[in-house]
N, C-alpha and C positions, 0 to 999 in steps of 0.2 A: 661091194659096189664095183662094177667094171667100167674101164677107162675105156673110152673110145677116143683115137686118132684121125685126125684129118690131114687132107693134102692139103699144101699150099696152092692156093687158088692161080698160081703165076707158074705153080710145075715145080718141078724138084722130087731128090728124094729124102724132104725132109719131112717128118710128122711133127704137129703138131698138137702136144695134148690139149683137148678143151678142159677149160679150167672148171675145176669141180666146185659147185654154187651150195656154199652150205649155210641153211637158214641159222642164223642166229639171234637170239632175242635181246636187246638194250637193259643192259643191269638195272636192275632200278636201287636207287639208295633208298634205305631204309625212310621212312616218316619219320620228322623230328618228334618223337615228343615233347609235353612242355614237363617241366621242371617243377618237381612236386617238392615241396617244404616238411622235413619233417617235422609232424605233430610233437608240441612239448607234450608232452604226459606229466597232469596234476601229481608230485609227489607224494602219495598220501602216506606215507611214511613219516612226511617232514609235519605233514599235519597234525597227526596223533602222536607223535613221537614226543619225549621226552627232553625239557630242555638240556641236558647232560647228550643226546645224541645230534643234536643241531648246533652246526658251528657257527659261534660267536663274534659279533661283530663289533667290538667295542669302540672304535675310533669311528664311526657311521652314528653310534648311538651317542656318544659325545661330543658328535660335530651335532649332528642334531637339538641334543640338551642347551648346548652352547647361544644355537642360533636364536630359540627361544625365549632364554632369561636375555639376552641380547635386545629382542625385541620389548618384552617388557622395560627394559631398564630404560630403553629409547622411549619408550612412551610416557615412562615416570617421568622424564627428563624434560619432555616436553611441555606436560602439561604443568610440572613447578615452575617451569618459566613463562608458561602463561599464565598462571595465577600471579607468580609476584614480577613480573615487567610488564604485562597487557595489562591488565587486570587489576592491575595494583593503585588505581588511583580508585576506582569504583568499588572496589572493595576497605579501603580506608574507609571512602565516603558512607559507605553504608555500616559498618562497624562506629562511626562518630553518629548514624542519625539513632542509632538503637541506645547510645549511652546520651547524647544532648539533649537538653531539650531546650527551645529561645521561646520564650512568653515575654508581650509587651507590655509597655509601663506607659499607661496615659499619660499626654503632655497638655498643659493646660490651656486655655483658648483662649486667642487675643481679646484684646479689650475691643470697646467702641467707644470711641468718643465722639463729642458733637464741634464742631466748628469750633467754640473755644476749649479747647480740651478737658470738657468735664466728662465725666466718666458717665456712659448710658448703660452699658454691659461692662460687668467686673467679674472676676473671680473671688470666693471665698473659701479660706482654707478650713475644711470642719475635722472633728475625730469619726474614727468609723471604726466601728466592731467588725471582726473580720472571725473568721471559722475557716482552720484549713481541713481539708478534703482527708488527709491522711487521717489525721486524729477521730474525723466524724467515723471514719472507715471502719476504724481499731476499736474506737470507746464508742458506742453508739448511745450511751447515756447522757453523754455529753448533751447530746441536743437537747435534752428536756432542761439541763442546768443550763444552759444558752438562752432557749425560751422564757425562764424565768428570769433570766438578768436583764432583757434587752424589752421585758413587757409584749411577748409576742406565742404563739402556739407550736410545738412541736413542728405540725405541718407547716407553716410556714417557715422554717428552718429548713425542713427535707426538701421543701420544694427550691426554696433558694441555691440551697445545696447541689441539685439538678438540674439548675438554670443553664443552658446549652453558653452564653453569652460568659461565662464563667471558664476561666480556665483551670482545669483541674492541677493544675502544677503552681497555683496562688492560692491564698487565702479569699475563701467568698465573704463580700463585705455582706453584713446581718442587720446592723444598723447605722448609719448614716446621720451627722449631726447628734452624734450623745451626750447627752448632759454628763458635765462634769461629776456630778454625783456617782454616777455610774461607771466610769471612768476609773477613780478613787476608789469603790468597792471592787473593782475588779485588779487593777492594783495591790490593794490591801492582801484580795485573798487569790494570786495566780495563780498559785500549788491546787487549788479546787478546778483550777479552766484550763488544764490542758487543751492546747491547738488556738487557743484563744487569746487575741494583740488587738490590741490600738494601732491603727498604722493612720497619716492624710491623706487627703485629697481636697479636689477641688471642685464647686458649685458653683452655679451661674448667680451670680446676683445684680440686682437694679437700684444702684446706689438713691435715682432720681425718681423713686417711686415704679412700683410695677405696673402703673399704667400708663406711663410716660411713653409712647410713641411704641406700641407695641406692634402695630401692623408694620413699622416699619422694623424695626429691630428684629421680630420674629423669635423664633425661640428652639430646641433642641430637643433631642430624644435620643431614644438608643437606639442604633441602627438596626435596620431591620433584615431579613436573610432576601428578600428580594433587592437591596441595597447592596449587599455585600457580593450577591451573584453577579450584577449589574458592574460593578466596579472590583474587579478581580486584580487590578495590579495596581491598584490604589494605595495601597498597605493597611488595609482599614481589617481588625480584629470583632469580633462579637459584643464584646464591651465597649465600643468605642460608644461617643454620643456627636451624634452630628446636626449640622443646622436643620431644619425641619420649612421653614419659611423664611418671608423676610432677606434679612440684608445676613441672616444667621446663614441661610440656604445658601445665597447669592454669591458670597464670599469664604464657602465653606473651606474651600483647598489653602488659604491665605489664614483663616482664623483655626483653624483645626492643628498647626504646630504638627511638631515630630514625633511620634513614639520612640520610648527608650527602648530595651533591651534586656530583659537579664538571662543570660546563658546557664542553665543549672544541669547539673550532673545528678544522673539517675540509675538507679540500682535494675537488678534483673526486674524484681516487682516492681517498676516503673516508681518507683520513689523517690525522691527529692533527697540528695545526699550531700549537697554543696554546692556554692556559685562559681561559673569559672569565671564570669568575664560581667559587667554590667555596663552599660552606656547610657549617661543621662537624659530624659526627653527634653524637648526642644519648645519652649514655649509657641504660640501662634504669634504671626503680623497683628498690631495696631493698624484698625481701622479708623480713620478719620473723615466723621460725613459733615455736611452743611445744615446740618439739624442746629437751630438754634436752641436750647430748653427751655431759656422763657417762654418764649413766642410758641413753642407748642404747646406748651402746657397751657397756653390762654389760650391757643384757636382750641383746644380740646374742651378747655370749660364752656366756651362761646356755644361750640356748636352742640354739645349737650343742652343747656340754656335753652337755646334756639329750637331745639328738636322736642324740649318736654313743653316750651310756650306753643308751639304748631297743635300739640297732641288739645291742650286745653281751651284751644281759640274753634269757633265753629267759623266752618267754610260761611261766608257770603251768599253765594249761592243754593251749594246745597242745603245748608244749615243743620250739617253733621260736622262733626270735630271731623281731621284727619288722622290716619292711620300712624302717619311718619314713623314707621319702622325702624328707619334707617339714616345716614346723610354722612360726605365727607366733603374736608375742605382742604386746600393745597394754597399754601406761599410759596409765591416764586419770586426770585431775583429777576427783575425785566431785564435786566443789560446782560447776564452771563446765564439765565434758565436754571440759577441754583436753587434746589428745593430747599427752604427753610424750614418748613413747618408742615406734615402731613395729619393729619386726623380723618378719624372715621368712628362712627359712632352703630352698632354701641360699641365698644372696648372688651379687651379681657386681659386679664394677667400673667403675665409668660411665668 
């Protein structure tokens, strides 16, 4: 390349060289890359390999072991103490309802008396043959020697036996009111009557005759399971006998008394092993009404009297006898409206 010189445009002999113009090109910096991770490569060595060539981790594998039973132990832990501090009243209670058992003990039913305290409804105390459930279970010949002591059939034994109003944890009463005779032979020969006792109870009786004011007195039976559904916290049991009519009905909660209690301890096969606890029943309230007994006992003959003379006299009129079915008559006190005397006709016997 050759220089060429210029003059200075003002004169002189001075040259100036033009400056030599050389193209150059702007560096460029490289492009960053991005930054690449090296790939782990699967050791397949450590895979296949032998535990003898894989190095051992034993404090990883002990922290691990540890944390484990760790956890188990916390859970043992907690669930013993929820069984025996949460848990521990309803678990008693349920462990006592598998070994107790509580069956009631009939209490007996108030009297009624009439305005001067004679006795209209009473109790009487009878024997009663009784069959427990275990023994019928065990000896099942039993029932035919039962049938034959008490004058009654096998089946009517089994079926007693299965009476639902019966609690299988008592003896089923078989007969009711036995003669002493019977009694005595049973007695004489117990060793022959396993499961077989005498125990009492109590019966309604009508010291003043059982037709004495029976519509009003009313009378009793055994409860029935539409009863017992009906009255659920009544405390009334299967066996009970409650008033059916009457002043029996009317004043059932008052003359029906208290059931006892006997608490019995019972084995895995649900059997009777011993008493733990017994509580006596409670007899019922004396009732006292304004019944006089003479005075009904005469308006009751009266209007019988009256009803069979109507049947035998011919109507007037028509000149046919009448039907008279039926009739009742009522004494009252006029100053206080106390019923003295009720009849009704015909009657029947509670």
């Amino acid at each position: 390349m050759t220089r060429r010189s210029l003059l200075h445009p003002m004169g002189g002999g001075r040259r100036f060289l033009r400056p030599v113009r050389t193209h150059t090109r702007p560096v460029r910096r490289p492009r960053r890359q991005p930054r690449m991770r090296p790939r782990r490569s699967v050791n397949v060595g450590a895979l296949v390999a032998s535990p003898q060539e894989v190095p051992s981790r034993p404090n990883l594998r002990m922290a691990v072991v540890g944390l484990v039973f760790l956890a188990l132990f916390a859970t043992m832990v907690l669930r013993l103490w929820s069984l025996q501090v949460i848990g521990q009243k309803s678990a008693t209670a349920a462990v006592n309802q598998n070994q107790i058992r509580t069956v009631a003990v009939p209490a007996a039913r108030g009297q009624i008396l009439d305005r001067n305290d004679r006795i209209l409804v009473g109790n009487q105390v009878e024997q009663q043959i009784v069959l427990s459930h275990h023994e019928a279970s065990t000896d099942p010949s039993i029932i035919a020697k039962v049938a034959a002591l008490v004058g009654q059939t096998p089946a009517e034994i089994k079926s007693a036996l299965t009476d639902s109003q019966f609690s299988v944890y008592q003896p089923v009463p078989i007969l009711t009111g036995a003669p002493m005779a019977t009694i005595q032979y049973l007695d004489a020969h117990q060793a022959e009557f396993p499961g077989v006792s005498v125990q009492q109870s109590t019966v309604r009786t009508y010291p003043q005759g059982g037709t004495t004011a029976p519509h009003v007195l009313g009378y009793v039976g055994a409860i029935t399971a539409t009863e017992l559904k009906t009255n659920p916290n009544a405390g009334y049991v299967p066996s009970d006998q409650v008033g059916q009519s009457g002043l029996e009905h009317q004043y059932e909660q008052y003359l029906r008394g208290v059931n006892g209690k006997d608490v019995l301890s019972v084995n895995a096969r649900d059997q009777v092993v011993g008493t733990l606890h017994k509580s006596a029943p409670k007899e019922g309230d004396i009732l006292v009404t304004n019944i006089d007994t003479d005075l009904q006992q005469a308006v009751q003959a009266d209007l019988a009297t009256d009803i069979q003379t109507d049947r035998n006299t011919k109507d007037t009129q028509t000149k046919l006898y009448p039907a008279a079915t039926d009739g009742a008559a009522i004494v009252m006190t006029v100053n206080t409206g106390a019923v003295v005397a009720m009849a009704s006709y015909p009657t029947y016997a509670p």
